[in-house]
N, C-alpha and C positions, 0 to 999 in steps of 0.2 A: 569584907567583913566590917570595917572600920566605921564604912559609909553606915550600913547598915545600923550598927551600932549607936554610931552619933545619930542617924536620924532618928531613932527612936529616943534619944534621950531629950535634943534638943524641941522633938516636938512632947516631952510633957516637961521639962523646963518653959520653954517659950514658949507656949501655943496661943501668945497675940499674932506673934512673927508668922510662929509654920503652924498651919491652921492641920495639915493632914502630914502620917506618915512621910508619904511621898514628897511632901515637900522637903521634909527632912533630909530624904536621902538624898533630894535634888541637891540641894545646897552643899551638902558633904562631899559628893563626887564633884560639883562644878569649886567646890574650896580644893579639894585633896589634887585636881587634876594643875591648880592655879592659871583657872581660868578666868575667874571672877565676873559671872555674869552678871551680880546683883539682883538678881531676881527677889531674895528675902536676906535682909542683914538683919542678924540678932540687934535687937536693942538692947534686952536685958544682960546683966554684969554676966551670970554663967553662962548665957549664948554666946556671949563674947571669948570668953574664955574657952570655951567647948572650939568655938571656930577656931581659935589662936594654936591647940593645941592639932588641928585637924589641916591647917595650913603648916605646922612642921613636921606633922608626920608624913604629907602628903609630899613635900618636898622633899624630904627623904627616902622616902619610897622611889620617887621619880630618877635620885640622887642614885641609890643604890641598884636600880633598874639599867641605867645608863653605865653605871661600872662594869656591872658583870657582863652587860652586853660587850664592853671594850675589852674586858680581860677573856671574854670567850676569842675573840679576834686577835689578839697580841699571842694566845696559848697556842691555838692553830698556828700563827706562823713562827711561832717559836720550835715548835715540832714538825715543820716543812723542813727551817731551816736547818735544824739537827738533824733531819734524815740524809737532806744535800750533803750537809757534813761527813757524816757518817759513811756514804755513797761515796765523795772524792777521797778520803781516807781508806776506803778497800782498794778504789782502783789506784790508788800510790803506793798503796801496797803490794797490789797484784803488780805493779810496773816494778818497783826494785825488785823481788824475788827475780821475775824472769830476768832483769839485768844482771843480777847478782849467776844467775843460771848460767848467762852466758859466757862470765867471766871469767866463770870456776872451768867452764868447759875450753876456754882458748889455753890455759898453762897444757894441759891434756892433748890437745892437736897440736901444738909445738913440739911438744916433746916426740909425740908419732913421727913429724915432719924431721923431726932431726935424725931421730932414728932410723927412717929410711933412707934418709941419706948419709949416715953414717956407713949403714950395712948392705 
């Protein structure tokens, strides 16, 4: 939308520089992407300034692209790792119950075992 936008404006701003639409837009996407082919540099002061603003939005776009793409990948293994968590926390759980199970259950056989040999 941005390209679009600048290219329209800078070509009825400049149109020594960007003769057609199209060139407009070229320039805006080859500025926004910060590739700089040179293909047409504004001479005039508001070309300039058109571009200035279109080289930081472009790099912040680019900026803001690259984060979300890292924070989609750090959220993913954020929530592997809290499942694994989660996962060895039931099975330490399920492991002391049944310890705890079988502990409760040895005072009980003893006391059988004594009592049959008592009587």
């Amino acid at each position: 939308m941005l390209g679009l936008a600048v290219g329209f404006l800078v070509t009825i701003i400049d149109r020594s520089d960007f003769h057609s639409f199209g060139d407009g837009v070229w320039s805006a996407v080859v500025t926004m992407g910060t590739v700089g082919y040179d293909d047409t540099i504004p001479q005039a002061g508001w070309g300039r300034i058109l571009g200035s603003v279109v080289i930081v939005a472009g790099v912040t776009s680019v900026t803001f692209l690259n984060a979300t793409a890292a924070s989609l990948f750090v959220s993913a293994d954020q929530q592997e790792l809290t499942r694994k968590s989660k996962e060895r926390h039931a099975a330490s759980e399920e492991l002391t119950r049944a310890l705890l199970k079988r502990l409760l259950e040895r005072p009980e056989a003893i006391e059988e075992t004594l009592d049959q040999k008592r009587g």
